[in-house]
C-alpha positions as CSV (number, residue, x, y, z in Angstrom):
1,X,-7.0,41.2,39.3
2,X,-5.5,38.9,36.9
3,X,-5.0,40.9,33.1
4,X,-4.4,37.2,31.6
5,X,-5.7,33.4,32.0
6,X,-3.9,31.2,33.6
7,X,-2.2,28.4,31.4
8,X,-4.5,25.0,32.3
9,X,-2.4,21.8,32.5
10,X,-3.8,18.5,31.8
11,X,-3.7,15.3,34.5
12,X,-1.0,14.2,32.4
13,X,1.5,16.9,32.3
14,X,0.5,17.5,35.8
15,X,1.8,13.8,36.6
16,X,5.0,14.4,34.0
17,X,6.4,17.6,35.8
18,X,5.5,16.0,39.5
19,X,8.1,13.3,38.0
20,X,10.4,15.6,37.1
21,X,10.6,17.7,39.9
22,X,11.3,14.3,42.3
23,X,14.1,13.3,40.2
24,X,15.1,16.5,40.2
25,X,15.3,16.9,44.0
26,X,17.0,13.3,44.3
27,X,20.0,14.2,42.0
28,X,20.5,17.3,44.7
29,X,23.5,17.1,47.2
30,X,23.1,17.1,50.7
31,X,23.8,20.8,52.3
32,X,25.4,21.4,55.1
33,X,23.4,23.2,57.8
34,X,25.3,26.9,57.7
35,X,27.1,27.5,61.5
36,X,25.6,29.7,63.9
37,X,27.2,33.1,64.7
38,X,29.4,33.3,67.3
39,X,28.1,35.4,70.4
40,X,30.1,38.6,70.9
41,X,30.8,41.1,73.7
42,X,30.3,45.0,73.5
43,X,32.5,47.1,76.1
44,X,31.5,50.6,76.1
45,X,33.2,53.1,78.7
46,X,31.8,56.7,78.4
47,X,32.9,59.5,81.0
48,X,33.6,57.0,83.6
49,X,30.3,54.6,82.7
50,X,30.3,51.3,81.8
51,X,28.6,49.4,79.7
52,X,29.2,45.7,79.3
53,X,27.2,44.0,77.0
54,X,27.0,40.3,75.8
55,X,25.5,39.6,72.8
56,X,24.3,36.6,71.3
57,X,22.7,36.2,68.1
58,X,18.9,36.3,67.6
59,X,17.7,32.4,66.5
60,X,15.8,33.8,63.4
61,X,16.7,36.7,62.1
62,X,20.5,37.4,60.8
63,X,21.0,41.1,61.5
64,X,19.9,41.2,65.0
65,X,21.3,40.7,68.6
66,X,20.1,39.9,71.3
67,X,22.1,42.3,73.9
68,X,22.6,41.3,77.6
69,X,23.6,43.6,80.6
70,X,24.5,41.5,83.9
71,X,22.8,38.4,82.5
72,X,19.2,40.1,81.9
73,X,17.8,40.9,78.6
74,X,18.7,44.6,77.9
75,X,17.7,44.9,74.1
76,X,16.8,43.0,71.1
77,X,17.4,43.9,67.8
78,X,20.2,45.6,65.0
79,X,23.1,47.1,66.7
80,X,22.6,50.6,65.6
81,X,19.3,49.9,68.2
82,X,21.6,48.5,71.0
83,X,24.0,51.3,70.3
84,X,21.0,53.7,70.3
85,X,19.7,52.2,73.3
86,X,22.8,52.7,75.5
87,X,22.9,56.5,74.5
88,X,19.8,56.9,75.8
89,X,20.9,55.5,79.0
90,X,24.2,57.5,79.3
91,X,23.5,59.7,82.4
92,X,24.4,63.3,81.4
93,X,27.9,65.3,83.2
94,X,26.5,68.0,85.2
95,X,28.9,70.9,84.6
96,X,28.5,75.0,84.9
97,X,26.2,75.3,81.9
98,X,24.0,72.7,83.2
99,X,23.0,74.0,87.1
């Protein structure tokens, strides 16, 4: 719910600031498109387990990864996720307190 009324423009300042915002957007440089990031690799080794990860960055969102183990998809998302992930998948040592 609207607690004002909204401010009416006329067909002419209507036309006036359509002009201005095209001359506006002409005097703008040309950007240059910002680089991708560069894919990275993530080499845990836990109690004689490996975990070898590539990861490449996700296309449309710039915190997450897209994590690969032996060239299939093994997770998607942050890397407190990944690194979540491959706790999960850690098999546990078997010692005295655990028979």
């Amino acid at each position: 719910m609207r607690h004002y009324a909204r401010k009416r423009y006329s067909p002419a300042q209507l036309d006036a600031m359509a002009e201005a915002r095209a001359a506006k957007g002409m005097e703008r440089p040309e950007r240059e498109p910002i680089p991708m990031r560069a894919p990275g690799r993530l080499l845990v080794e836990v109690n004689g387990q490996r975990f070898d990860l590539e990861l490449a960055p996700h296309p449309r969102h710039c915190r997450q990864w897209i994590a690969k183990r032996d060239g299939a998809e093994y997770e998607r998302g942050g890397l407190e996720r990944i690194w979540r992930k491959v706790q999960a998948d850690l098999v546990p040592l078997l010692g005295v307190r655990n028979l």
